[in-house]
C-alpha positions as MATLAB code, in Angstrom:
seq = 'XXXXXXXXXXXXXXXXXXXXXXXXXXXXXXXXXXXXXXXXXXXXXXXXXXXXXXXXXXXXXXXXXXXXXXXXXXXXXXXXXXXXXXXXXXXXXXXXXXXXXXXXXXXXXXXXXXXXXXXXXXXXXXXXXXXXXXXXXXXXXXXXXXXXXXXXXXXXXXX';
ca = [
     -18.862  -22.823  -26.569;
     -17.815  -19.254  -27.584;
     -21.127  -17.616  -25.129;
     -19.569  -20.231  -22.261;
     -16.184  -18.774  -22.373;
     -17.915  -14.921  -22.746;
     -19.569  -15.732  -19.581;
     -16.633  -17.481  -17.813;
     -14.609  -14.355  -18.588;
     -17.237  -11.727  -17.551;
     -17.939  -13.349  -14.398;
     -16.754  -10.870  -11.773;
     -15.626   -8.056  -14.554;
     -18.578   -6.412  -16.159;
     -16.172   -3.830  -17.758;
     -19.044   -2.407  -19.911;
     -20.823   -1.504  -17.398;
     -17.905   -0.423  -14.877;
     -17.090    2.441  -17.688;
     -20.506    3.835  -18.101;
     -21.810    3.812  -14.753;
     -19.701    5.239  -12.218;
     -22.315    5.350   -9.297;
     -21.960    1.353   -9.336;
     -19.242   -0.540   -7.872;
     -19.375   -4.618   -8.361;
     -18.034   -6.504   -6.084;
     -18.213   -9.778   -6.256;
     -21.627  -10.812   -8.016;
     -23.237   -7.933   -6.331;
     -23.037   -4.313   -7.118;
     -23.129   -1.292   -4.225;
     -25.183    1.347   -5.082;
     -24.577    5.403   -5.194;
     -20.501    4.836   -4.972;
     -19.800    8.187   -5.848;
     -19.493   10.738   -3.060;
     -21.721   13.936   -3.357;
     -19.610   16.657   -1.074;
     -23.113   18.365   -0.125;
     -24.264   15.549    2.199;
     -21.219   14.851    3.695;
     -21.633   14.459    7.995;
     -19.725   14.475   10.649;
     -18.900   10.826   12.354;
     -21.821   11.772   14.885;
     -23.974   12.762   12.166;
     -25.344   15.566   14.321;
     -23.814   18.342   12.203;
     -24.341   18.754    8.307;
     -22.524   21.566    6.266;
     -23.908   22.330    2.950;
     -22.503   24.759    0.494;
     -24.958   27.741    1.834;
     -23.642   27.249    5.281;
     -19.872   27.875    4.030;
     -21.179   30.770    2.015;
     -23.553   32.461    5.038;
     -20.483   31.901    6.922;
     -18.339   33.654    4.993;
     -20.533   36.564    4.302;
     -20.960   36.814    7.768;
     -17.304   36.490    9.273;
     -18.771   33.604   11.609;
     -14.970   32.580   12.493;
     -15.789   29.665   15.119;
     -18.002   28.192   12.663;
     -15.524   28.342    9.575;
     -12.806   26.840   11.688;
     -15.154   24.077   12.421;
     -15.990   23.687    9.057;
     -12.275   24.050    7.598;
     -11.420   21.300   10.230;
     -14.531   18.698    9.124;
     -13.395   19.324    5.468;
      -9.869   18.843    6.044;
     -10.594   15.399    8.190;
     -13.509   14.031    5.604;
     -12.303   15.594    1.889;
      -9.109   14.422    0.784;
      -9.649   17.349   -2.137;
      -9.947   20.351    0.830;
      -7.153   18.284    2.635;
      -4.411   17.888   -0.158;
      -5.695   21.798   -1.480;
      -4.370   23.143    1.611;
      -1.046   21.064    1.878;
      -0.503   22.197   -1.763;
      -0.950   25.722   -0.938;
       0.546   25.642    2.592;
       3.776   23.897    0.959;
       3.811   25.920   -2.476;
       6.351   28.563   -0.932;
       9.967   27.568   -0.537;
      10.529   29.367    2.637;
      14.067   28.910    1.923;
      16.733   30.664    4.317;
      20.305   32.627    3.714;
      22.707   34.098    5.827;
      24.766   37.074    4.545;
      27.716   38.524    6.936;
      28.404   41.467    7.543;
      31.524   42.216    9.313;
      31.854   45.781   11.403;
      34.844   45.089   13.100;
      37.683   45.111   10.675;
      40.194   43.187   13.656;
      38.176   40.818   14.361;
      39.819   37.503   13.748;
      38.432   35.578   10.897;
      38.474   32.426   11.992;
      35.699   33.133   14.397;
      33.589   34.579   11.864;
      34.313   31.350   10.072;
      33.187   29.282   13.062;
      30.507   31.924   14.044;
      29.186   31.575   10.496;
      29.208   27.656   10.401;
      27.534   27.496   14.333;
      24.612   30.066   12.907;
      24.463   27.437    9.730;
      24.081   24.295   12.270;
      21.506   26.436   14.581;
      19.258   26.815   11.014;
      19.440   23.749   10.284;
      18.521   21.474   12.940;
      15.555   24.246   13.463;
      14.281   22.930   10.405;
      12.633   26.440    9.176;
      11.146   24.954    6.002;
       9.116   22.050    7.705;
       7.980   24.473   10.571;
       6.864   27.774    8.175;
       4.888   24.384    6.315;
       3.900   23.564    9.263;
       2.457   26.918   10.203;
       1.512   27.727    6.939;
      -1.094   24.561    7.160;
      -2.329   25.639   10.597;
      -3.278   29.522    9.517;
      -4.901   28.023    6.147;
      -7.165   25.236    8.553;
      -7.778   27.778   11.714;
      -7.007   30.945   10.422;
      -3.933   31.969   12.843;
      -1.355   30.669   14.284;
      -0.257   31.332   17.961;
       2.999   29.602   19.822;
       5.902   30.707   22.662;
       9.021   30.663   21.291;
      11.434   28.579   23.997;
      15.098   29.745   24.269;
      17.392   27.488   23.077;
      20.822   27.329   22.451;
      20.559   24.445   19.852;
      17.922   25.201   17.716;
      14.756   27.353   17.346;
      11.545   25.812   19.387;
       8.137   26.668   19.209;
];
């Protein structure tokens, strides 16, 4: 009775072998074969491009910038390590924002500084600097640079 129940209970959960062999996945009765992912033998959704870890390096060695965007962009779509590496370092600065005053005109009423100060305050906010410099931040770490107009406004900043 005991090997019944042993065999009732492993059916579906083979937790030995689960632990030990992590190129296995079972699902079901059946298992799938070479689960892990080996980064070198990633391709693209065409399959007509392959980057191993020589290209990158010839790449680099050889300042082949159209390639390296290429390659930054593949990683960043396929590995979710590349991808969350450069959120983490596009994010890691605060890019925080203060406004000091300065007054120069000693009759100048101070209510409109007041209301000057508190229009600038708005104007920085709704530009929402610290999701934009992110923003940028992730865009010269994938391509490299960043290029954009910057559109008059009296509301907030636009880019």
């Amino acid at each position: 009775m005991e090997d019944r129940q042993k065999e009732i209970h492993d059916k579906g959960f083979d937790m030995g072998r689960a632990i030990t062999d992590y190129g296995r996945i079972k699902v079901t009765n059946k298992y799938i074969e070479n689960a892990t992912l080996a980064m070198d033998t990633l391709y693209t959704p065409t399959r007509t491009a392959r980057y191993l870890k020589s290209d990158v390096l010839k790449a680099l060695a050889e300042g082949d910038i159209p390639t390296l965007r290429k390659m930054s962009n593949y990683f960043y779509n396929t590995s979710g390590l590349y991808r969350n590496m450069c959120h983490y370092y596009a994010f890691m600065y605060r890019y925080d924002w203060y406004v000091g005053a300065e007054i120069l005109d000693k009759n100048i009423n101070s209510e409109k500084v007041e209301k000057d100060f508190f229009k600038l305050l708005g104007f920085l906010d709704d530009s929402e600097i610290k999701r934009l410099c992110g923003e940028i931040a992730l865009k010269v770490i994938r391509e490299g640079a960043y290029y954009a107009y910057i559109v008059p406004s009296a509301d907030k900043l636009i880019l």
